[in-house]
C-alpha positions as CSV (number, residue, x, y, z in Angstrom):
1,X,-11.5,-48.8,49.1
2,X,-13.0,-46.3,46.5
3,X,-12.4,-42.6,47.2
4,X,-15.6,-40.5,47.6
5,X,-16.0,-38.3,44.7
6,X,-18.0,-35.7,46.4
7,X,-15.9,-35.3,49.0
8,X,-14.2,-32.3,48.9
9,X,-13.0,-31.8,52.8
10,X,-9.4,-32.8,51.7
11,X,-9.1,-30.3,48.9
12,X,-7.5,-27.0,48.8
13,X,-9.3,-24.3,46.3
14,X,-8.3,-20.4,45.0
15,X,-10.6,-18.6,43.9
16,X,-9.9,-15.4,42.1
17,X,-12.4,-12.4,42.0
18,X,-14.1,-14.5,45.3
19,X,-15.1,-11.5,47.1
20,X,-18.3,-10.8,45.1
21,X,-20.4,-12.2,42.6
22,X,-20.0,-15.3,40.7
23,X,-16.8,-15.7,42.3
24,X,-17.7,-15.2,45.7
25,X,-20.7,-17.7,44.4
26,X,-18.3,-20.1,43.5
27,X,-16.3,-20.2,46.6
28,X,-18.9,-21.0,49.1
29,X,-19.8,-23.5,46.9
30,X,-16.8,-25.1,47.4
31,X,-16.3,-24.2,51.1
32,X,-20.2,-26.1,52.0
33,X,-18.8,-28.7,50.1
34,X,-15.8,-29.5,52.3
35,X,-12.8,-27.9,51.1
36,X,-10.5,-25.2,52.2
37,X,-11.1,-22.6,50.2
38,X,-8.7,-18.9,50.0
39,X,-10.2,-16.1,48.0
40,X,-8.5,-13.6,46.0
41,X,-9.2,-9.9,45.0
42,X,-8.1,-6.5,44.6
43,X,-10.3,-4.8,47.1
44,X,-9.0,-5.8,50.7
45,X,-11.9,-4.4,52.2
46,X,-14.6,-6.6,50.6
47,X,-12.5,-9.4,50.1
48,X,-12.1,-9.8,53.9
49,X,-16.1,-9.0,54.6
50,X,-16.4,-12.0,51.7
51,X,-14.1,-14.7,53.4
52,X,-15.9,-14.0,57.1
53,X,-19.2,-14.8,55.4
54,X,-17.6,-17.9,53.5
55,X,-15.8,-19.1,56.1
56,X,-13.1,-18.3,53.4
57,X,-9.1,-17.3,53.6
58,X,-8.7,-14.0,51.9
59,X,-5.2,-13.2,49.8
60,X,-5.2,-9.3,48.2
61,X,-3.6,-9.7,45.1
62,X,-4.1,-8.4,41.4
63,X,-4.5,-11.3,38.7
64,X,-3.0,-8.9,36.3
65,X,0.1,-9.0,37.9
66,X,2.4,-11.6,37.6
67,X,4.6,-11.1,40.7
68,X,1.2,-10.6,42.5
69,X,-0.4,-13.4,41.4
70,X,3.0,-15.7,42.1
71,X,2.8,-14.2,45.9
72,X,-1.1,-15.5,46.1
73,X,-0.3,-19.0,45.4
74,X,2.7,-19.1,47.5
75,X,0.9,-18.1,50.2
76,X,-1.3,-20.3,49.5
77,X,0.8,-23.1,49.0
78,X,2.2,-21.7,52.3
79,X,-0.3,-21.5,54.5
80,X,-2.6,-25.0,52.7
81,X,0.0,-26.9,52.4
82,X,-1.4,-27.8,48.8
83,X,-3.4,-26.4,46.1
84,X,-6.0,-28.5,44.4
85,X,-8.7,-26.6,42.8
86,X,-8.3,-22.6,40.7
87,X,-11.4,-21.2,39.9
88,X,-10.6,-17.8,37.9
89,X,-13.9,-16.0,38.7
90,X,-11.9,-12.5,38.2
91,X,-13.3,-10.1,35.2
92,X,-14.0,-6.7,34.1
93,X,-16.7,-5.3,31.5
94,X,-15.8,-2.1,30.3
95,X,-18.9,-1.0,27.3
96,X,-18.7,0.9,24.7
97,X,-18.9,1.1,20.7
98,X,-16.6,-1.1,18.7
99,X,-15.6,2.5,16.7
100,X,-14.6,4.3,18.9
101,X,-13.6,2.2,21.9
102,X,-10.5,3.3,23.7
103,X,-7.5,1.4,23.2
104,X,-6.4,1.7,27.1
105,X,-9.9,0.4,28.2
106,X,-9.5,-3.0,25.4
107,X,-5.6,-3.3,27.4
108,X,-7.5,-3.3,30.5
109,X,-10.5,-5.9,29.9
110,X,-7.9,-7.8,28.5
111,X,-5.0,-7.8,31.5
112,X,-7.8,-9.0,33.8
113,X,-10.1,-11.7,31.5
114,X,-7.5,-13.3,29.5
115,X,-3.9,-12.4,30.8
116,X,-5.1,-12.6,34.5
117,X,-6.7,-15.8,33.9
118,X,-3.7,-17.3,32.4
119,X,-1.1,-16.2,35.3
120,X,-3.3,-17.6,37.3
121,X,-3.6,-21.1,35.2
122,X,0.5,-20.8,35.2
123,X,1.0,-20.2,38.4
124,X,-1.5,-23.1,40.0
125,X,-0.3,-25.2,36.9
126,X,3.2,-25.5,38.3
127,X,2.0,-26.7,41.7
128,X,-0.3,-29.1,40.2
129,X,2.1,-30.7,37.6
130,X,4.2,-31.5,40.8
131,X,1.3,-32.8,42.8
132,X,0.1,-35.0,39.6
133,X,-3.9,-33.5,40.1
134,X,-5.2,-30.3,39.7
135,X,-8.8,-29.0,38.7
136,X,-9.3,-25.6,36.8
137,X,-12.4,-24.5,35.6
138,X,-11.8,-20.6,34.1
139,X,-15.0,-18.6,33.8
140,X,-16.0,-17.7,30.4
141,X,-19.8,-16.3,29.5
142,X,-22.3,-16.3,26.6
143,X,-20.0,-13.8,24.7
144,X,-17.4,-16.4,23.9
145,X,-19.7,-18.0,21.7
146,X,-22.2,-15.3,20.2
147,X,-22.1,-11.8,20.0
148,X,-23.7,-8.7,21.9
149,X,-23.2,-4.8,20.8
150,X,-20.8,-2.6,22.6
151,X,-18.8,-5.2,24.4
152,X,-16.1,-6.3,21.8
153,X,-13.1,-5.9,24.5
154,X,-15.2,-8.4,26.8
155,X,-16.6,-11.2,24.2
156,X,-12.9,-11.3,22.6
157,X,-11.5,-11.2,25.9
158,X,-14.0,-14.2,27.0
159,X,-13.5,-15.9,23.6
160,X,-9.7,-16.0,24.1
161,X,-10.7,-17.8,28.2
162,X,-12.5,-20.7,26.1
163,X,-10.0,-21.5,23.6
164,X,-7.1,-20.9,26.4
165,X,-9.4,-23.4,28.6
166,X,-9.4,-26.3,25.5
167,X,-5.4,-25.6,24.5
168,X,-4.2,-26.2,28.5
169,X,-6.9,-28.9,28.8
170,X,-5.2,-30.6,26.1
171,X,-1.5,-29.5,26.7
172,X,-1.8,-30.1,30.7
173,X,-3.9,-33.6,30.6
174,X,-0.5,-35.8,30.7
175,X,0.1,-34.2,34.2
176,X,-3.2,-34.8,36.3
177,X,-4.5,-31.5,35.7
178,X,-8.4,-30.9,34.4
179,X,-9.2,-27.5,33.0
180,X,-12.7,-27.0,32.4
181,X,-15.0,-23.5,32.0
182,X,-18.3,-22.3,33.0
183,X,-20.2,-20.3,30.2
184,X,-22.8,-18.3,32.5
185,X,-26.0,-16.6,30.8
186,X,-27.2,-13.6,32.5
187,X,-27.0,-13.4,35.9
188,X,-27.6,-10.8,38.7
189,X,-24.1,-9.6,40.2
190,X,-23.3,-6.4,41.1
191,X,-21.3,-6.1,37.8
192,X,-24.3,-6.1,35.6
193,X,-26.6,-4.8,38.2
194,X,-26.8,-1.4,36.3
195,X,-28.4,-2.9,33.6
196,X,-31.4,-4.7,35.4
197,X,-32.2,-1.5,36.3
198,X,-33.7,-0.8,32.6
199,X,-37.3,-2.7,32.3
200,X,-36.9,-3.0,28.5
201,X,-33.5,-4.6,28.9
202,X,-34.6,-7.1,31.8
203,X,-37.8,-7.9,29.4
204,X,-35.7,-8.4,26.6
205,X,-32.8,-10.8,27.7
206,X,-35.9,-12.8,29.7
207,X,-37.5,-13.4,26.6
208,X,-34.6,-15.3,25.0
209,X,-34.0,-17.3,28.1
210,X,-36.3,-20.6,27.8
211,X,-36.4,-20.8,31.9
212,X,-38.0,-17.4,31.9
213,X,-35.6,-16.0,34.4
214,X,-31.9,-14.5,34.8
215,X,-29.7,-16.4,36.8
216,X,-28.8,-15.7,40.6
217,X,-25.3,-16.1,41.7
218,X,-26.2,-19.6,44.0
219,X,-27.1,-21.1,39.9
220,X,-23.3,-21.6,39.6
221,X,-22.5,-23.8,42.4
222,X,-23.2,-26.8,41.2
223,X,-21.3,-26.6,38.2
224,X,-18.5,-25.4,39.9
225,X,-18.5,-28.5,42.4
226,X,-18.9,-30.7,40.1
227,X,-16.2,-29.6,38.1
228,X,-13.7,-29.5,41.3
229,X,-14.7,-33.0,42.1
230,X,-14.1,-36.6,40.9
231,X,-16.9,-36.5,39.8
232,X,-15.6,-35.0,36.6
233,X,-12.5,-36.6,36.3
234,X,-12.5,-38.0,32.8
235,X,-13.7,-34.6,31.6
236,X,-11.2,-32.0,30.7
237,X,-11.5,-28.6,28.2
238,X,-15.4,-28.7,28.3
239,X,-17.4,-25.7,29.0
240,X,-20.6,-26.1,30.7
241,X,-23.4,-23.5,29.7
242,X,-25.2,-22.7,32.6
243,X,-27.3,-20.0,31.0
244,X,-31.1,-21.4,31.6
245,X,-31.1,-23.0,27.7
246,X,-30.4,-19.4,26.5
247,X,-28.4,-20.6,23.7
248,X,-30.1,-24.0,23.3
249,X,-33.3,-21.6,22.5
């Protein structure tokens, strides 16, 4: 009997950064599609507020952090029995002009983008060789393919998630494991909420978006489900624009 591939009820998922935003987007995605689903984060406070809304686990933990992030997916592990699906929705933006941008601030984006994001691939890679299966799906953004002013620390550190999605995708496909990336457009989180605070901005980044509008957090789901799910299983280091034909435009 076939398996159904859009069933996600026996499937355990982490997802880092999954008390706000596109990560917290991406996790009740996955949990109203069936699976168990533990959220990580830095903030214990709003992680725990995120996971009673989701219906979510919550696991404080710093992707940074190797020893932190190895505790997260033992506990995991632990308390799942299993661990299917990583979704490394964790990120910082710190802006500010390429010339004189501080070089503790560039160490910074990049520990939680690109080093965090690659613990975290380690550390749910091990599990998953063992298992045979595994889905990834990292979170990259426009910036890994074109550039924007005053966020070099973020678009390199975003560049280095796509190319670190295609080199596991191809180094980790023997074992079972898919690794896959999300490239979203603007969207409304509370990390770029500043900015839709400036008319000229929101007018500006609308006009180069052919569906007229920024994205809301919800816009993600469905890439990230498909992604998790066999549906996608003979797809591996892809990265899915979901950026409302900005940069087919």
């Amino acid at each position: 009997m076939a398996y159904n591939k859009t069933e996600l009820s026996s499937r355990v998922a982490l997802v880092t950064g999954g008390g706000t935003g596109l990560g917290k987007a991406a996790a009740e995605g996955l949990r109203a599609a069936g699976a168990r689903v533990f959220i990580m984060g830095r903030r214990e406070d709003v992680l725990h507020r995120a996971a009673e809304d989701i219906g979510a686990e919550p696991v404080v933990g710093d992707v940074s952090d190797r020893a932190s992030v190895e505790s997260v997916v033992a506990r995991v592990l632990e308390k799942g029995g299993r661990l299917d699906i990583l979704v490394n929705a964790a990120g910082i933006n710190l802006r500010g002009e390429s010339l004189d941008y501080p070089e503790d601030q560039w160490d910074q984006v990049h520990a939680v983008n690109t080093r965090g994001t690659f613990l975290c691939c380690q550390a749910a890679g091990r599990i998953m060789r063992s298992a045979g299966y595994g889905k990834i799906i990292n979170i990259a953004s426009l910036a890994s393919e074109i550039g924007f002013p005053r966020i070099v620390a973020y678009a390199s550190s975003k560049g280095g998630v796509r190319q670190l999605t295609k080199a596991l995708a191809v180094e980790w496909a023997p074992f079972g494991i898919r690794v896959n990336g999300i490239e979203p457009g603007w969207f409304r989180t509370e990390l770029t909420e500043p900015l839709f605070h400036d008319a000229e901005w929101v007018k500006k980044i609308t006009s180069r978006i052919p569906m007229g509008y920024a994205g809301k957090p919800e816009d993600l789901q469905g890439a990230v489900v498909f992604l998790a799910s066999g549906m996608s299983d003979y797809i591996t280091g892809e990265l899915i624009r979901v950026d409302g034909g900005a940069l087919a435009a």
